[in-house]
C-alpha positions as CSV (number, residue, x, y, z in Angstrom):
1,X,54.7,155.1,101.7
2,X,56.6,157.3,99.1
3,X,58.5,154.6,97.6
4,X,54.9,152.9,96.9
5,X,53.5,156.0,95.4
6,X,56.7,156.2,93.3
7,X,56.3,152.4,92.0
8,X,52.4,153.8,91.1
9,X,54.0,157.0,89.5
10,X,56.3,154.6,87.2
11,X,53.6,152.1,86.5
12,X,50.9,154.2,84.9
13,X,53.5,156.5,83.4
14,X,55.8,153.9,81.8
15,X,53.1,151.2,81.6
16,X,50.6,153.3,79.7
17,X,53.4,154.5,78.0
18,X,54.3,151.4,76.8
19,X,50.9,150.2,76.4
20,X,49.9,153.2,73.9
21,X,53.0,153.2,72.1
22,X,53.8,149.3,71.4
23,X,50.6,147.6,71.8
24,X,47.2,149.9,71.1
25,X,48.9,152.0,68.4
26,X,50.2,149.3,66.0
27,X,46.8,147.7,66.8
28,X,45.1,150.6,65.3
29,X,47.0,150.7,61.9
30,X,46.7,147.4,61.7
31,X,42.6,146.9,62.0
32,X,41.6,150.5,60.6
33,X,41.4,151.0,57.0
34,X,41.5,154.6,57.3
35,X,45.1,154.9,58.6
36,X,44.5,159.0,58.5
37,X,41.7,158.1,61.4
38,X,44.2,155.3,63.2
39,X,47.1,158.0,62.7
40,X,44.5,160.7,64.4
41,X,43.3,158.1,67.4
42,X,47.1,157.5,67.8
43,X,48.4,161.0,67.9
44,X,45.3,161.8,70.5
45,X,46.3,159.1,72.9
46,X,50.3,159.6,72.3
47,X,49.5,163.7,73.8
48,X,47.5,161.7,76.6
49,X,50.7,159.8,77.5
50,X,52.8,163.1,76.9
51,X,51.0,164.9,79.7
52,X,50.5,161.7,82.1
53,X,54.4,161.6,81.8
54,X,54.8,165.4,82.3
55,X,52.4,164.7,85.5
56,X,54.0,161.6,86.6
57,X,57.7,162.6,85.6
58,X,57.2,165.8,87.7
59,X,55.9,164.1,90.5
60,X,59.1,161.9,90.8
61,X,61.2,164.7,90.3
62,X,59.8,166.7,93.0
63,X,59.7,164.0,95.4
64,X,63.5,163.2,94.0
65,X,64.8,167.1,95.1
66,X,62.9,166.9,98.5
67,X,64.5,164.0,99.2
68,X,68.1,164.3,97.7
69,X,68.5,168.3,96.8
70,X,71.5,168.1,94.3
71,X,72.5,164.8,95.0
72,X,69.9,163.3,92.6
73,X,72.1,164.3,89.5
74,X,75.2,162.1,91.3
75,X,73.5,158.6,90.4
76,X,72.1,158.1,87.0
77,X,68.7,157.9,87.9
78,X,68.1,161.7,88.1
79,X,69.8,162.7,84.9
80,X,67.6,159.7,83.7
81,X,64.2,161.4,84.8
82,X,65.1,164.8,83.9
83,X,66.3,163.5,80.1
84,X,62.9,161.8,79.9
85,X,61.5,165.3,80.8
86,X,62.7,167.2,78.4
87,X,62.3,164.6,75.4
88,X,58.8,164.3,76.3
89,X,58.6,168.6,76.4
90,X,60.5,168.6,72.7
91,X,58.1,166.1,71.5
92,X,54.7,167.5,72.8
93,X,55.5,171.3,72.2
94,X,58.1,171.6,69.2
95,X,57.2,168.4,67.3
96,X,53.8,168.0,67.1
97,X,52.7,171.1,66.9
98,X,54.9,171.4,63.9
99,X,54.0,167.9,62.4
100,X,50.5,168.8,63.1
101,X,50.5,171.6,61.0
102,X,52.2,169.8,58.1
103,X,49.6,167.6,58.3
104,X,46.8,170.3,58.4
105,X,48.6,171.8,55.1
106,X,48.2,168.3,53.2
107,X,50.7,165.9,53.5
108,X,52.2,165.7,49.8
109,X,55.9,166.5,47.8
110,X,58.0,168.5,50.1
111,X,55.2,168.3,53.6
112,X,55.2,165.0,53.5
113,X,58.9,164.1,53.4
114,X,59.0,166.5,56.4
115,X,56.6,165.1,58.4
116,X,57.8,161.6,58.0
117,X,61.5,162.4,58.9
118,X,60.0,164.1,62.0
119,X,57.8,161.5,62.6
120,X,60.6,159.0,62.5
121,X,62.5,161.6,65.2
122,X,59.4,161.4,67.4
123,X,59.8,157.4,67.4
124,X,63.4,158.1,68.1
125,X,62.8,159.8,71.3
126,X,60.0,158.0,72.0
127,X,62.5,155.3,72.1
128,X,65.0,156.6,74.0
129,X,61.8,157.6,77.2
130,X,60.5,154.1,76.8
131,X,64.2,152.8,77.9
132,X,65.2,155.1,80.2
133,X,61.6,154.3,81.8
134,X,62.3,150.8,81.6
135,X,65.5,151.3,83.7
136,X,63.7,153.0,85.9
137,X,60.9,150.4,86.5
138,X,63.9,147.8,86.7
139,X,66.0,149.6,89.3
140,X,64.0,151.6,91.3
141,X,63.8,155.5,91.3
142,X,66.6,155.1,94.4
143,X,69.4,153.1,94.6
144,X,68.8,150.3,97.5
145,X,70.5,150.4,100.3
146,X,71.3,147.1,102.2
């Protein structure tokens, strides 16, 4: 029964993740004129992902520790999950907030090039949780046994 609710736990974290960030955002800057709007709808669903994986990350975590205590940092798989973690918390509470002011100020000269080079970190590590996810969907949360 946990290792179901696991596989559920990946799938809408990773899969939504995915979803948002590679199908439904791109979609929006390509069919709104208004890329400030599609930019806006993008950034509003990206926070919705940012707190599904918070949810969904801490669940698997959790049920990680009661399961392995300090033995889940000896396989890759729990550095993995805690990595993802803490990307998604420096994304959601140090860059947004910041790129969200920058963008609140007017993005022009100096704001702008700021916000794009920390937009093009946020991609970065947006990245990096979409493949560490992807591991994770491709080799299971445990190693098998058997």
């Amino acid at each position: 029964m946990r290792a179901m609710a696991e596989r559920v736990l990946l799938t809408l974290w990773i899969g939504g993740m995915w979803a948002v960030g590679y199908l439904v955002a791109p979609t929006l800057f390509s069919i709104l004129k208004d890329k400030a709007q599609a930019g806006t709808i993008a950034g509003h669903l990206f926070t919705v992902m940012s707190y599904v994986g918070l949810v969904c990350g801490g669940l698997l975590l959790l049920s990680l520790i009661a399961e392995s205590g300090k033995r889940i940092l000896t396989s890759w798989r729990g550095p993995v999950l805690i990595g993802m973690l803490l990307i998604i918390c420096i994304g959601q509470f140090a860059l947004q907030p910041r790129m969200a002011a920058l963008r609140d100020a007017g993005l022009q000269g100096e704001n702008l090039h700021t916000f794009m080079r920390m937009h093009g970190i946020s991609q970065v590590l947006f990245l990096l949780v979409s493949l560490g996810g992807l591991a994770l969907v491709m080799f299971g949360l445990r190693k098998r046994t058997g």
